[in-house]
N, C-alpha and C positions, 0 to 999 in steps of 0.2 A: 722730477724723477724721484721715486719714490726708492729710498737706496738700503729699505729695511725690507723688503715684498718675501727677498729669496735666500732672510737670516738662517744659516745654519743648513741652509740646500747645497753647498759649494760641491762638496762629495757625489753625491747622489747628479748631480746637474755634469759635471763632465762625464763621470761614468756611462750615463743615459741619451742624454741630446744626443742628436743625429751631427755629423758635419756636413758640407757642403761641397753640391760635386765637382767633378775638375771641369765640367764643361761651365761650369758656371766663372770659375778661376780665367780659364781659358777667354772666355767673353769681355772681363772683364781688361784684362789684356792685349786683346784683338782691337776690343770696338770700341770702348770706354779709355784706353789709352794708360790704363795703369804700364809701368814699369818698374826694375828694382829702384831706379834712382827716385824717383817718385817716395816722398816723405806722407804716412798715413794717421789719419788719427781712428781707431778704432775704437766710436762711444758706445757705453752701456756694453761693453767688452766680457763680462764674466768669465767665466773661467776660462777663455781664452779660443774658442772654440775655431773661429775665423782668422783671428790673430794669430795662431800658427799657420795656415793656410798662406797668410800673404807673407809672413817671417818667410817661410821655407821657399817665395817669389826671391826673396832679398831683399827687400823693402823695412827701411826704420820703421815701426810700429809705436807709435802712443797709444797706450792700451787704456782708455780712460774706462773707469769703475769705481761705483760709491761703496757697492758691498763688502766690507772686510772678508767675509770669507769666501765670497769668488773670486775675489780679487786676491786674496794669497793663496788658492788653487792653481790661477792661471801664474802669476812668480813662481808656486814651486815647478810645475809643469812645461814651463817656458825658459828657465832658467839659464839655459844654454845657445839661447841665440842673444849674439852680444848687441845685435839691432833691435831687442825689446825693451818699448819703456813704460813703467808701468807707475800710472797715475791715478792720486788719491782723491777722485772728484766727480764732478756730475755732469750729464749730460748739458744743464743749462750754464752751467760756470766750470769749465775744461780747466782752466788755469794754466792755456797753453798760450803761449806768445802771438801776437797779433800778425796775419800775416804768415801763418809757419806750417803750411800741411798742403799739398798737393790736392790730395785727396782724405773724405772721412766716409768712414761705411757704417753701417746701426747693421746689427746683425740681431733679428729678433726682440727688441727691444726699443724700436719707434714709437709702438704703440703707447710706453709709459710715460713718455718723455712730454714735456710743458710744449707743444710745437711752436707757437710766437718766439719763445726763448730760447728754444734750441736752434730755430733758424738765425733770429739775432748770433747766437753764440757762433753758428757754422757762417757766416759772412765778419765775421773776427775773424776767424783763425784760418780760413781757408784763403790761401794765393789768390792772384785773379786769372779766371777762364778755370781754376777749381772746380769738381765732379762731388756730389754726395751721393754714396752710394744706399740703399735702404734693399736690407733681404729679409725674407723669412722663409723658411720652413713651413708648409700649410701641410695638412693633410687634408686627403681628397676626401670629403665628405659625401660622397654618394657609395661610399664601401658600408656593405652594413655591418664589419666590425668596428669602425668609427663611427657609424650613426649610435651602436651600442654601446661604446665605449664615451659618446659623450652623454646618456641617457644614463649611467649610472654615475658620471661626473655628478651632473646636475640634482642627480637624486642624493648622491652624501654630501656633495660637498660646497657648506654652505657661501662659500666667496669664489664658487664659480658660476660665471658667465658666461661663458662660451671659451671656445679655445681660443688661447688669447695671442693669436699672432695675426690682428687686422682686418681678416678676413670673413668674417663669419657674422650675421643678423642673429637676432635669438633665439630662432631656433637652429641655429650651427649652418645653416648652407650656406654657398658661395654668396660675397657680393661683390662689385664693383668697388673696385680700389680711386678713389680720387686725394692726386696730391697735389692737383693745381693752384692752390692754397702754400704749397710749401715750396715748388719748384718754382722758379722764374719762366717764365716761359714753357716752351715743351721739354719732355721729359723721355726718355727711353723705356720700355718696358720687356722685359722677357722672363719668360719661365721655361725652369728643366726639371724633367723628372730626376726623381731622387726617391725613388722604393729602398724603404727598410723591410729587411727580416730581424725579426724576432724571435728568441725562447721564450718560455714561460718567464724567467726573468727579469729578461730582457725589458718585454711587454709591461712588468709590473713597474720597473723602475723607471721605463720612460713615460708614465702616469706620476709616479711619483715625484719627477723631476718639474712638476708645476707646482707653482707659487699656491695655488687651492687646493694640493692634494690634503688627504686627511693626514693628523699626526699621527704616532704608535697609539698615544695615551687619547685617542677618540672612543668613544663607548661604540662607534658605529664603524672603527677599524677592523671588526674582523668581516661584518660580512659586506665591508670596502671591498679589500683581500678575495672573497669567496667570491662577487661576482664577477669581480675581472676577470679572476681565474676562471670561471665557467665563461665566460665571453670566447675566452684566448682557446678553450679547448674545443668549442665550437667553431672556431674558425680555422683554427691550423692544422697543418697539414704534415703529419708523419713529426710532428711535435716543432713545428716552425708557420711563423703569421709572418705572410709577404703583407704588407701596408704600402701601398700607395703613396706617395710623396711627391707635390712641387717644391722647388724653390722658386722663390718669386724675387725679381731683381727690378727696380726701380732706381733710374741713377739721370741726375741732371746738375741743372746748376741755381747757387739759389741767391748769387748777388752780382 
């Protein structure tokens, strides 16, 4: 896990990310069998985004995170639920006790992670008949403000890829997700929508909130800036861009 990617994003990254919706909460509860009494580990945690979500279930949280400053975004922002616990480590080395988590969720952040090692590491630390849960946030890539919006990604900004939550070939459309490699057996899948609106701010900051956006001090940050902004006023509407949004939830068992 690479625990330098999103130095000095902490700010900008809660402000911006989307959270996840309650029918996804709700699923996870229902059919997957979460409870409050149920102990969680949530790896590659950043600023906490999920980890409140299941806090506010009732559920202890281990919030494991390598980043210094997402990880004292989500401390200060979490601060008040006395069931957060918040850990200085990596997806492949938790430094949680053998045996000790009901359940672990990757919220956005599978994709970084060493997978041979993160699996070793989640058959440590997970009970037995333990669930790992894996989500992301995808945007719907047949909207032609995210066909546009990743077409000026790739034109400034030189360490992107594609939108980096798993799902996407290179040139950004859907692919097939295969986790047969990481789950033991079969695996559960489902997706819910989750549509964001946006301001023009809004918009600018949830670009900004990836690891490849440009920096201020980029020579080709200002007409970054200019053609987002002409994207966003193309597409919205009375000064608001509805977007499109799955959550995608993947959740099995892996030892």
């Amino acid at each position: 896990m690479n625990e330098t990617k999103f130095n000095g994003m902490g700010k900008v990254y809660a402000k911006y990310r989307p959270t996840y919706p309650q029918a996804l909460i709700d699923y996870l509860c229902t059919y997957i069998g979460v409870t409050k009494d149920g102990v969680i580990a949530d790896i590659g945690s950043g600023t906490g985004i999920l980890t409140k979500q299941l806090l506010e279930l009732g559920n202890k949280v281990f919030a494991v995170e390598p980043n210094d400053d997402m990880r004292a975004m989500a401390e200060h922002n979490l601060s008040e639920y006395s069931n957060f616990v918040s850990v200085n480590a990596t997806a492949e080395n938790t430094t949680l006790d053998d045996n000790n988590v009901d359940f672990i969720t990757v919220a956005q952040a599978f994709h970084l992670f060493d997978r041979e090692k993160f699996k070793a590491e989640c058959q440590r630390i997970i009970k037995p008949n333990g669930k790992v849960i894996l989500v992301w946030n995808s945007r719907v890539f047949a909207i032609e403000s995210v066909k546009e919006g990743y077409e000026i990604n790739k034109k400034y900004c030189p360490k992107f890829t594609g939108f980096s939550d798993g799902f996407r070939n290179a040139r950004g459309a859907e692919t097939e997700s295969d986790f047969s490699n990481f789950f033991n057996g079969e695996y559960e899948t489902k997706i819910f929508e989750n549509y964001q609106t946006f301001d023009l701010d809004g918009f600018i900051g949830r670009n900004f909130s990836a690891s490849y956006a440009l920096k201020e001090d980029d020579t080709k940050y200002p007409d970054y800036i200019t053609e987002l902004t002409e994207c966003f006023n193309k597409h919205a509407v009375d000064g608001e861009l509805i977007m499109p949004n799955d959550t995608r939830c993947y959740a099995g068992e892996v030892s």
